[in-house]
N, C-alpha and C positions, 0 to 999 in steps of 0.2 A: 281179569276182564278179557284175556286173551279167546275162550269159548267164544264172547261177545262178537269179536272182531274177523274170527275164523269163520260164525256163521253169517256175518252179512256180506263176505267177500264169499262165499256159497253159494249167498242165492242172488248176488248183484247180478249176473249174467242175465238172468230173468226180467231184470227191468233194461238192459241196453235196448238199444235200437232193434235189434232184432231177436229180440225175447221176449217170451209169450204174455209178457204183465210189462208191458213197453210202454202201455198206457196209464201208468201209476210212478214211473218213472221220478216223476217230480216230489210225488209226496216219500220214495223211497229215497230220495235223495234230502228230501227236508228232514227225515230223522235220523240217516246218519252222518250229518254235519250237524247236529244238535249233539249225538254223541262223541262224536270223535273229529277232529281239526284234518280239515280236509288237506289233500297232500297236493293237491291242483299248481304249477305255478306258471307264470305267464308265458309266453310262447314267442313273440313277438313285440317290437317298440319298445323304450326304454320305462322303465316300472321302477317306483319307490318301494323296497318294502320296511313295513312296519311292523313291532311286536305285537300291536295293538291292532285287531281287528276288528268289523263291527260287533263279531259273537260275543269277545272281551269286553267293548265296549258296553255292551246292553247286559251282560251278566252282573258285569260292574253294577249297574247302575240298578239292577234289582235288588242285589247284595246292599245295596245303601237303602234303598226301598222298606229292606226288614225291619229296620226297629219300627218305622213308622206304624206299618202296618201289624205288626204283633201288641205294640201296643195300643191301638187301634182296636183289636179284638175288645185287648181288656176293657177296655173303656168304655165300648159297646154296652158288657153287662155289667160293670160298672154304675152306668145310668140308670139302667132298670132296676139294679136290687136298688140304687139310694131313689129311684121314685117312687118303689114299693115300699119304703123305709123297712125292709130287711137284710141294708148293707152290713150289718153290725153281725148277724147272725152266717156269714155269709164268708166263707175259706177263699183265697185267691185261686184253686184249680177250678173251682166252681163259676165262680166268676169269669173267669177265661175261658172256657169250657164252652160257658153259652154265647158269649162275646164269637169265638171258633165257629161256632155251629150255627151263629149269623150271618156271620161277614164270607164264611165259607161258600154256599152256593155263588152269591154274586163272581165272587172270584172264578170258580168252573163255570160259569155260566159269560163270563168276560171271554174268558180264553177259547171255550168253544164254537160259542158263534165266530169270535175277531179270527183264530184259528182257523176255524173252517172254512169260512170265506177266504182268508189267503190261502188255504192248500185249492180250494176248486179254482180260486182265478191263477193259480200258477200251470194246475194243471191245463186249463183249457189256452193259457198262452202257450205254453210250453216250455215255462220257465224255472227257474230255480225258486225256491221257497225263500224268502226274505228272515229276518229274524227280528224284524224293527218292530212284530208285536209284541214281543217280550215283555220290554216295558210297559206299553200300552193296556196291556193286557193286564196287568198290576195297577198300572193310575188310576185307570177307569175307575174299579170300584172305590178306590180310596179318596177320590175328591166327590162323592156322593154323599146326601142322608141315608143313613142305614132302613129309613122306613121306604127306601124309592123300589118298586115291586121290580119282581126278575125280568119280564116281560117287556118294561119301559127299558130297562138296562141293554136288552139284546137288541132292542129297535137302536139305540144308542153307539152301542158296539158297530151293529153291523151300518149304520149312516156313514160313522166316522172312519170304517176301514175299506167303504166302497169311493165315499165322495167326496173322502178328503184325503184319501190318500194313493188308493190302487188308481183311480182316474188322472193322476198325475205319474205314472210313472212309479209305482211303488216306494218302499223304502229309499231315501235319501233324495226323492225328487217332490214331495211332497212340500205344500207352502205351507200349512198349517198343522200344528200338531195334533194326531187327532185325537189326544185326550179332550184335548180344549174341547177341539167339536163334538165330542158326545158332551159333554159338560154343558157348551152352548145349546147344542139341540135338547138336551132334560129341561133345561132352564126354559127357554122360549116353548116349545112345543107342550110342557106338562108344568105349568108352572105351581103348581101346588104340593106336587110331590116333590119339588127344591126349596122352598120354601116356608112361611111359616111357622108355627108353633107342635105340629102334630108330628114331625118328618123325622126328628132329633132322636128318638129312645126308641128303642126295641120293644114293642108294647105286648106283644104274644112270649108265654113261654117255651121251650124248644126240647122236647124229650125228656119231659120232667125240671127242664133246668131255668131258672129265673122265675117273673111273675108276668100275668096276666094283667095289666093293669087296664082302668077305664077307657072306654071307646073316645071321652072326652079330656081326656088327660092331655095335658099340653108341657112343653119343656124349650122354650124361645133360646136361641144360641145367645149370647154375653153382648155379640157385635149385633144382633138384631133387636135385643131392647134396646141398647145406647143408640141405634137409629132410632127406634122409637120414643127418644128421650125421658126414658126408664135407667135407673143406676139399679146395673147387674146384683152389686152387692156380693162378688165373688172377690176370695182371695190371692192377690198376685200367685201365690205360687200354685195354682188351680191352674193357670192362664200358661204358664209356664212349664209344668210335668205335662195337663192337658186334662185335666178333670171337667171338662166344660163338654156340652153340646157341642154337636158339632158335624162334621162332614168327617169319616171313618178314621183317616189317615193324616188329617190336618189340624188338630189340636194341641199334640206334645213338641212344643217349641223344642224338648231335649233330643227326643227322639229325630227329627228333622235335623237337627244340628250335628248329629252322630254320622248320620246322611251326608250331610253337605261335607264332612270332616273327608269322608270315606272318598266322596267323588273329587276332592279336591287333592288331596294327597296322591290319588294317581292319576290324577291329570285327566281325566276322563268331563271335570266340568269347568267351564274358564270362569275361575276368579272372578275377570273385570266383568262381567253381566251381573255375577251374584251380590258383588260386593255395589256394584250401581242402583241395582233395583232397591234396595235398602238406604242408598245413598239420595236416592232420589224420591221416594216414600218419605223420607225424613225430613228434606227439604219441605217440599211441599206439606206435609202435617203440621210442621213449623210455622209455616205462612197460615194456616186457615188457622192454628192456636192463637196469635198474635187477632185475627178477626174476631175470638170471642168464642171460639168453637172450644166445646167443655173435654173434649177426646185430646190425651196428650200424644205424641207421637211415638213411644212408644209402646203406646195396646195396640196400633195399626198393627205390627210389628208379631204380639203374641195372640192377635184375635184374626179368627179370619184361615184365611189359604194365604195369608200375604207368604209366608214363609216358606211354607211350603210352594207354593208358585214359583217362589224366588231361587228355590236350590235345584228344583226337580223337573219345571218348565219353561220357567225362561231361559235356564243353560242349553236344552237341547242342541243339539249341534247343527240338525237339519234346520229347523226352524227359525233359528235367532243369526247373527250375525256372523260375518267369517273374520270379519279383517280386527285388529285389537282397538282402534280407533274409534271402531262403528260399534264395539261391544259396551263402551264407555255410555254411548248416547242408546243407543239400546237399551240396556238395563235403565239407566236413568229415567228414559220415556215410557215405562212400563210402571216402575213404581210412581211414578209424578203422575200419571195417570188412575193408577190404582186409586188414589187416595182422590182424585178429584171423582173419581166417581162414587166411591165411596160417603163424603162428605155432602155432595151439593144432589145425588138423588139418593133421597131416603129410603124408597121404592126397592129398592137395589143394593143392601149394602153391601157384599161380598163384591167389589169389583175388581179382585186381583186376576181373573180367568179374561172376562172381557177386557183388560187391558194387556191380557199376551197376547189372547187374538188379532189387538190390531195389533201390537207390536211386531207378531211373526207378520203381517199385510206390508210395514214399512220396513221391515230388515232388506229386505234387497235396494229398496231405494235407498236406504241409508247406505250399503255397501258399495254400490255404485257412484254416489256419488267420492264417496271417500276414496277410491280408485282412481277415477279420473282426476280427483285432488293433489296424489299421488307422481300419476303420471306427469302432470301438468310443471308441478314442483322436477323434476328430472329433466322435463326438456329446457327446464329454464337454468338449470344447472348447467347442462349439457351446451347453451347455445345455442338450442333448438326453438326453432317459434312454432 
């Protein structure tokens, strides 16, 4: 890779200050600190430094991203051949193949717009290229139905990387993640293509590959008949590999857990949120079983984004809590949330998205207060009033 590195210290001159593409400056500097670890170090003030940078961080955290979304493809044409009932006839390259050739545009069509929007708004500040859509640029399409058209996607994208994130200060100044808010604005602004019986299955086939199925064909997610007090009549371990409807990347509880393995072992996701949000989903599922409700608190668990919310959006590190205290109550207030919404509006049953939303709204006030708590306890140590 050394050609690599000889030629963009070649034509670097050209984007300085005073070289003739000075005005691109930014977007030649956002590709070669995507390829190469920039050698910049601080000049001034006293500075912590760490292995772990945000680049690592967010590679991290796509590399735990893959299973979900690989098998996500599969599962994609998965549904189609078994709605076509020509799942039997049907090889596993084939089937991933078209699953690929689904989920694929969305995914280029995530990254482009969210992309391109961050390279013009760095250019016209004059800033450095952030890297915090990495990941975003990967959730997006995978907390969607695969039938939600490209078009609502890119309105999506670019909402969530103009209004919830570059208007606060880019990467790491942001209050809301802006998976959530493309999520919350598909939901609110289009609710039919989140919703529903039609949104679930790839119903077109794709370069010869899958089937065509009825313009009326329907396929209800497991967690939106049991709102509709319908029994799924699916088998646990369906609910568990991921054989169900679904939203692209939120179905294989294994796959997810592979994930959450990968971001925890190198420390890139904290524990005590993950392990709360499930701690606290289970509380509460436990209290509304005890009222009569026929959902045990374990399907919240394998039905749903609860899982997937839990390992891959409520950790976030921008958004959720800083201090280990406030992480406790955090995750807690998210899943105990989740399921209350879930349970008491029918309307609604995915509520694991809108309970990060507010939870990322109360993470500063949680943290704050637990600061001052803090503090308080020290001066009273100390003598101090």
């Amino acid at each position: 890779m050394s050609f690599l590195r000889n030629y963009l210290n070649k034509i670097k001159p050209n984007f300085e200050p005073e070289g003739k593409l000075h005005a691109f400056r930014s977007i030649f500097d956002g590709f070669e600190t995507f390829l190469y670890v920039p050698n910049d170090t601080a000049k001034t003030g006293v500075n912590i430094h760490d292995a772990i940078d945000s680049k690592r961080i967010m590679s991290m955290v796509v590399i735990a991203l893959m299973p979900a979304m690989l098998f996500g493809m599969y599962n994609v044409g998965y549904q189609n051949y078994l709605a076509a009932g020509t799942l039997e006839s049907a090889g596993f390259w084939e089937i991933f193949c078209f699953g690929f050739m689904a989920v694929l545009p969305k995914i280029l069509v995530s990254y482009i717009v969210g992309l391109g929007i961050e390279f013009a708004w760095a250019q016209w500040k004059g800033e450095e290229i952030q890297e915090g859509y990495l990941v975003s640029g990967i959730i997006i399409p995978l907390i969607i139905p695969i039938g939600c058209p490209l078009w609502m996607l890119a309105l999506a994208c670019a909402f969530s990387v103009i209004f919830c994130k570059e208007i606060f200060g880019g990467t790491g100044m942001n209050i809301f993640n802006p998976a959530i808010a493309a999520r919350m604005f598909l939901f609110f602004a289009y609710p039919s293509k989140m919703t529903g019986d039609q949104v679930w299955v790839a119903q077109n086939s794709i370069f010869g590959l899958g089937n065509d199925l009825p313009d009326g064909f329907t396929a209800a997610t497991p967690l939106g008949q049991i709102a509709q007090g319908i029994d799924p009549q699916t088998c646990v371990c369906d609910y568990i590999f991921g054989f169900i409807p679904g939203s692209i990347g939120e179905t294989s509880i294994i796959a997810i857990a592979i994930g959450a393995c990968i971001l925890l072992l190198t420390g890139i996701a904290s524990w005590r949120t993950m392990c709360s949000v499930f701690v606290g989903g289970a509380v509460m599922a436990c209290i509304f079983e005890q009222t009569g409700q026929s959902m045990t608190w374990w399907h919240h668990f394998v039905l749903g984004g609860f899982a997937f919310g839990a390992v891959f959006m409520a950790t976030d590190p921008v958004t959720s809590c800083r201090t280990s205290c406030g992480q406790y109550i955090y995750g807690f207030l998210i899943g105990a949330m989740a399921i209350i919404i879930r349970v008491m509006n029918a309307g609604y049953p995915e509520g694991m998205m809108l309970a990060i939303f507010f939870g990322n709204m109360f993470a500063p006030t949680i943290d704050h207060f637990i600061v001052e708590r803090n503090i308080s306890k020290r001066l009273k140590r100390g003598g101090t009033k």
